[in-house]
C-alpha positions in Angstrom: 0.0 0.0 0.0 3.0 2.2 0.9 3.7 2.2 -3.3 0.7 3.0 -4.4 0.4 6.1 -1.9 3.9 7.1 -3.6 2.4 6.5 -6.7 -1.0 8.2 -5.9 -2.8 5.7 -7.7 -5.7 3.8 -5.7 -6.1 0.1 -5.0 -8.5 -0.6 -7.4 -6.7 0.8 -10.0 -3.9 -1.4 -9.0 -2.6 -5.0 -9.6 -0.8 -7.3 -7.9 1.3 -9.9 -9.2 2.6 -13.3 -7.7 2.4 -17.1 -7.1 0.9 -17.8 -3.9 -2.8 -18.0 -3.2 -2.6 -17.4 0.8 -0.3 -14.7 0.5 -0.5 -13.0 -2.7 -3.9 -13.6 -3.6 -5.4 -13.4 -0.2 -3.7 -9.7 0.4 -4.0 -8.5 -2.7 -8.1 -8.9 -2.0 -8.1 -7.7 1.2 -6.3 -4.4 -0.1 -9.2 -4.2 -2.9 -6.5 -5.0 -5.7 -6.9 -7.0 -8.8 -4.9 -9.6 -8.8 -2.8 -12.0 -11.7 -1.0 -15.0 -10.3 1.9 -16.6 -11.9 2.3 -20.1 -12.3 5.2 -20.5 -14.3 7.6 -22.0 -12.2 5.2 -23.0 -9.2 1.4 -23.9 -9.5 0.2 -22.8 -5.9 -3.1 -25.6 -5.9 -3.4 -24.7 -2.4 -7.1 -25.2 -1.9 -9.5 -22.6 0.9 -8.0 -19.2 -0.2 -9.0 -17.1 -3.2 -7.9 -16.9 -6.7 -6.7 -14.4 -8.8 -8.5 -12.5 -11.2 -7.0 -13.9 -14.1 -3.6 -16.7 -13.9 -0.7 -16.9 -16.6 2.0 -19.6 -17.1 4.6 -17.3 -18.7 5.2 -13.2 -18.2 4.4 -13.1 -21.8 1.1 -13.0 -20.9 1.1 -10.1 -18.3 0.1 -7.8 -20.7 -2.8 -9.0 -22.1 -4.1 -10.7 -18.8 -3.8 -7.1 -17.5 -5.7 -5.3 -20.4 -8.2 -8.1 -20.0 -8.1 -6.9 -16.6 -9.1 -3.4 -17.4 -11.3 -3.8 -19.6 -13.5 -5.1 -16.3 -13.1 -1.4 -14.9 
């Protein structure tokens, strides 16, 4: 949260990116972010916490799962 009040830009205007679904996931939710998770080198099937908005394999996709993303707005 510290970033985005640098950055002035609010939450929901915000996403988060990473692997794990307790963690990532989970706070990126509770801060009212969107959220893409990455399974590219680990597949977090951890079962009882959220999911991301949207998932992608390889950072090829991050663009696109982030338009698709905004589009949502």
């Amino acid at each position: 949260m510290h970033a985005l009040q640098l950055l002035d830009v609010k939450p929901e205007a915000a996403v988060h990116v990473g692997a794990l679904k307790r963690t990532d996931m989970e706070g990126a939710a509770e801060a009212g972010m969107y959220s893409v998770r990455y399974t590219g080198v680990y597949d977090d099937a951890n079962g009882g916490f959220r999911e991301a908005n949207t998932v992608i394999y390889d950072f090829t996709e991050l663009e696109a799962a982030v338009k698709k993303l905004a589009v949502k707005q």
